[in-house]
N, C-alpha and C positions, 0 to 999 in steps of 0.2 A: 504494500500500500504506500502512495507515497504521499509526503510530509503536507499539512496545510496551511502552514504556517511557517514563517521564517525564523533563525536561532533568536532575533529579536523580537520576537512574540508578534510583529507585522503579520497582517493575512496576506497570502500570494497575489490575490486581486486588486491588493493597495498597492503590489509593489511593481506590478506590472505596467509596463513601456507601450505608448502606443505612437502609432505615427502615420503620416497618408499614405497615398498609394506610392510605392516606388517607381522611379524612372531611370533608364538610363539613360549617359550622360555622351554628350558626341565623343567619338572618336578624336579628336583636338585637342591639340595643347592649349590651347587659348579657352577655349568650353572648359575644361578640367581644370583649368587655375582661377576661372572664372567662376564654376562651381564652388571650389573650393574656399576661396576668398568670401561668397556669400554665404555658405551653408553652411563651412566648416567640413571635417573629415568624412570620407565616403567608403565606401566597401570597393572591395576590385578583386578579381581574381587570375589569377597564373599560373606557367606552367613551370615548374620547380625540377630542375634536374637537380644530378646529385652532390654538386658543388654549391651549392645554395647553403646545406647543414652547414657546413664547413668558413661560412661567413664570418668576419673578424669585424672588418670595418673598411672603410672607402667606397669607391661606388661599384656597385655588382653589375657586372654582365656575365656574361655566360657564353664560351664558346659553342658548347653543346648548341646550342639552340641559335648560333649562327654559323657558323659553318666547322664542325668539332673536323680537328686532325683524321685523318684514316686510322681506323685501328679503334677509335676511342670510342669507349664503354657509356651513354651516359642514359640513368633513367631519369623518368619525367613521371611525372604526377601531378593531379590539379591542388591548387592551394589558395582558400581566398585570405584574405590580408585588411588590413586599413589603410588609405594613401591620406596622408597628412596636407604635406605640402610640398615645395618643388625649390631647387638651388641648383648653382653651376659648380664644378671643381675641374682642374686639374684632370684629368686620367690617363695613367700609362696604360694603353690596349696593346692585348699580346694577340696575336692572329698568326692562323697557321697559311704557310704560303705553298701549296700542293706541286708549284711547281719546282722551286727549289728544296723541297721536303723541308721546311726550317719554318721555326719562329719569325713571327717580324714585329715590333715593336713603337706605339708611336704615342706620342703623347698629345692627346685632345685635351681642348676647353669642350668639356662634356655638362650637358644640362639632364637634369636627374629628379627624379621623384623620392620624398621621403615617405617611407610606412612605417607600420606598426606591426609588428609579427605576435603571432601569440605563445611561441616556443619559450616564454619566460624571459628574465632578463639578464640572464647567463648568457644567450645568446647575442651574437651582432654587435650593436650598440647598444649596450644597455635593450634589447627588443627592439630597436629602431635598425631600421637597413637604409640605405639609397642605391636607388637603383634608377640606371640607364634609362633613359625615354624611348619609348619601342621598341623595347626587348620582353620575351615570354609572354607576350598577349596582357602584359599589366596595366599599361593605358588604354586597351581595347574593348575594355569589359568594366567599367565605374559604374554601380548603382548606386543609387542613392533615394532617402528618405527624407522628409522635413518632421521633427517629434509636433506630436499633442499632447496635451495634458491628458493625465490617466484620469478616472473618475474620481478618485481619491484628490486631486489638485483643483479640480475645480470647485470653486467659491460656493458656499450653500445658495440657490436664490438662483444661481447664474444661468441654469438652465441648461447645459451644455456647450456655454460659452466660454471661450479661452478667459484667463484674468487678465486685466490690464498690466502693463508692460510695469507700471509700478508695484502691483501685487507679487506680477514674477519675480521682482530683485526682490522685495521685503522676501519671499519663500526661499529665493538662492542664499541669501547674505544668511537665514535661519537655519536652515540647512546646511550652509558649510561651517556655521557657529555648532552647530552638532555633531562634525564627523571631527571639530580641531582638539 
């Protein structure tokens, strides 16, 4: 049987999240930073070869999933993610060059998406990755939601109408005075 109630004696029904219909978001760099800017963090999903576990820090691509060496081994599997937000760095890209059987090396001004993994924060950065624009389908697939208030937030009286933008800070600022 499972629980109906939360360890803080809350009922499941108060604590539950709701929000509109989801939509996804253009294929665009411009759409997705423009999304992100208004709405804040979105869902994405990807395809994670097996260099992905192995993540430290800097910006991730994947040769697997552009053009892996002959010979090379890599699995893939889906994986959805959070995309935060988006920054440039630096990047040394190592690419196999089939003709001359060899490494080739080059360093790009590479523009890159931040997420949020959920593999803890042992992993990556602290949980955080950036990764490549246009690599594993990660910018090709953004859904997204806008939240409602659950029934439990809305105002007695109100009818099933959001609170004014006053009532939400007075419940934010009371609520993070709760979790400090």
């Amino acid at each position: 049987m499972c629980p109906k109630a939360c360890e803080d004696g809350e009922t499941l029904a108060k604590t539950k999240h709701f929000g509109t219909k989801p939509y996804n978001v253009p294929h665009n760099v411009t759409a997705i930073k423009l999304e992100l800017l208004v709405n804040g963090p979105s869902g994405t999903q990807m395809t994670v070869y097996s260099d992905f576990g192995s993540y430290k820090s800097g910006v991730y691509w994947t040769s697997c999933g552009l053009a892996p060496p002959l010979g090379t081994k890599c699995q893939a599997w889906g994986h959805a993610v959070k995309i935060l937000g988006w920054g440039h760095d630096m990047v040394n890209i190592t690419t196999w060059d089939n003709v001359t059987n060899s490494t080739k090396h080059t360093l790009q001004d590479t523009e890159y998406w931040i997420g949020a993994n959920s593999w803890s924060t042992d992993w990556g950065e602290g949980g955080f990755f950036r990764i490549m624009h246009n690599v594993v389908g990660f910018d090709s697939a953004i859904g997204a939601q806008h939240p409602l208030p659950s029934p439990s937030q809305l105002l007695p009286g109100s009818h099933g109408q959001r609170p004014s933008a006053e009532e939400q800070l007075r419940r934010a600022h009371e609520l993070a005075a709760r979790y400090q």
